[in-house]
C-alpha positions as CSV (number, residue, x, y, z in Angstrom):
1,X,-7.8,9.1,32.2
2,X,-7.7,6.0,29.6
3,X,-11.4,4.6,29.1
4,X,-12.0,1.4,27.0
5,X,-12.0,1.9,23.5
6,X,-9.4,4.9,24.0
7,X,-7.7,5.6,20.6
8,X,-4.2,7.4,21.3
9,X,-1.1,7.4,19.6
10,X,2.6,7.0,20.2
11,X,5.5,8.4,18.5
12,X,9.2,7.7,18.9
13,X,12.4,9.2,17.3
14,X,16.0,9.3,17.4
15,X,18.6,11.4,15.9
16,X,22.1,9.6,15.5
17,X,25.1,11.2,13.9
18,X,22.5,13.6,11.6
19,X,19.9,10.7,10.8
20,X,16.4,11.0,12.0
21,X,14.6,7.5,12.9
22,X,11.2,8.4,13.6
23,X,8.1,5.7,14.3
24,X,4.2,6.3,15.2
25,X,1.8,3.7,16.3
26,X,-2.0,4.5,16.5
27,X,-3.5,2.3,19.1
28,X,-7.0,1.0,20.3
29,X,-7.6,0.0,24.3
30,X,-10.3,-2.7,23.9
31,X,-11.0,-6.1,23.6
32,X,-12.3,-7.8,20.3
33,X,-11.7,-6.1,16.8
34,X,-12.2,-2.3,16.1
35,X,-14.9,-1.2,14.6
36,X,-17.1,2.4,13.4
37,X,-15.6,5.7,14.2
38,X,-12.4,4.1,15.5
39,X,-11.4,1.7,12.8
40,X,-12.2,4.8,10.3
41,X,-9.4,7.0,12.3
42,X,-7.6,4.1,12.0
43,X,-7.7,3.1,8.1
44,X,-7.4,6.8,7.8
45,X,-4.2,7.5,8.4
46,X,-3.3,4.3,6.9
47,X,-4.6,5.3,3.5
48,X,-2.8,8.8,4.2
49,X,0.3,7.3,4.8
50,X,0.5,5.1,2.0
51,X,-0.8,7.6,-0.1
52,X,2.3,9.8,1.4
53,X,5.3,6.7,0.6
54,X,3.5,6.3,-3.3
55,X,4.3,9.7,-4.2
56,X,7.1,11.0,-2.8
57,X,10.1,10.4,-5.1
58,X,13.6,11.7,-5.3
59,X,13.9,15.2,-6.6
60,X,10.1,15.9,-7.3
61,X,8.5,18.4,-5.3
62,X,5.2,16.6,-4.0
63,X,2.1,18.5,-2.4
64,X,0.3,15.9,-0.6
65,X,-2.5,18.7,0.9
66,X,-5.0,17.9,-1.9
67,X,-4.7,14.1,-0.9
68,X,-4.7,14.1,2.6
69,X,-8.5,16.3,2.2
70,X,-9.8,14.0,-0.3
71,X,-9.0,11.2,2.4
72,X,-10.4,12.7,4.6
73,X,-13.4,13.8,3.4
74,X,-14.0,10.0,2.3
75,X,-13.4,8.8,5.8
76,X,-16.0,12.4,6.5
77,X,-13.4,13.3,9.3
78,X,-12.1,17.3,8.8
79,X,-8.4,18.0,8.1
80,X,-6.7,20.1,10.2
81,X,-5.1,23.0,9.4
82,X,-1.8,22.4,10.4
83,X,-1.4,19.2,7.8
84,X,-1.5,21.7,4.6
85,X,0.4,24.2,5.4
């Protein structure tokens, strides 16, 4: 059941001739702007992801683990365990 204030996400992807398009939206059911616990999920994985684009770079080997915890920890959510391995 979707309750107000409901934070979900949705993902899409396609695979064309050996390309993968993929997209992924996180989204808040309410009215008015987002704010505490919410609005942290959401800036988040923001930061993560941006933090993701600014260091991967063609032919270097990144390890964005240590990043994704330090984000986190500064938002005081928990990684999970699946993210690092």
């Amino acid at each position: 059941m979707i309750m107000v204030s409901f934070v979900f996400n949705s993902d899409m992807a396609c695979h064309i001739d050996g390309f993968i398009a993929a997209v992924a939206h996180t989204h808040v059911l309410r009215e008015g702007p987002v704010t505490g616990r919410a609005a942290d999920v959401i800036a988040a994985a923001n930061t993560a992801a941006e933090v993701a684009l600014r260091l991967v770079k063609p032919g270097k080997k990144v390890i964005i683990c240590k990043q994704f915890i330090l984000i986190t920890r500064h938002f005081e959510f928990r990684t999970l365990i699946f993210v690092c391995l």
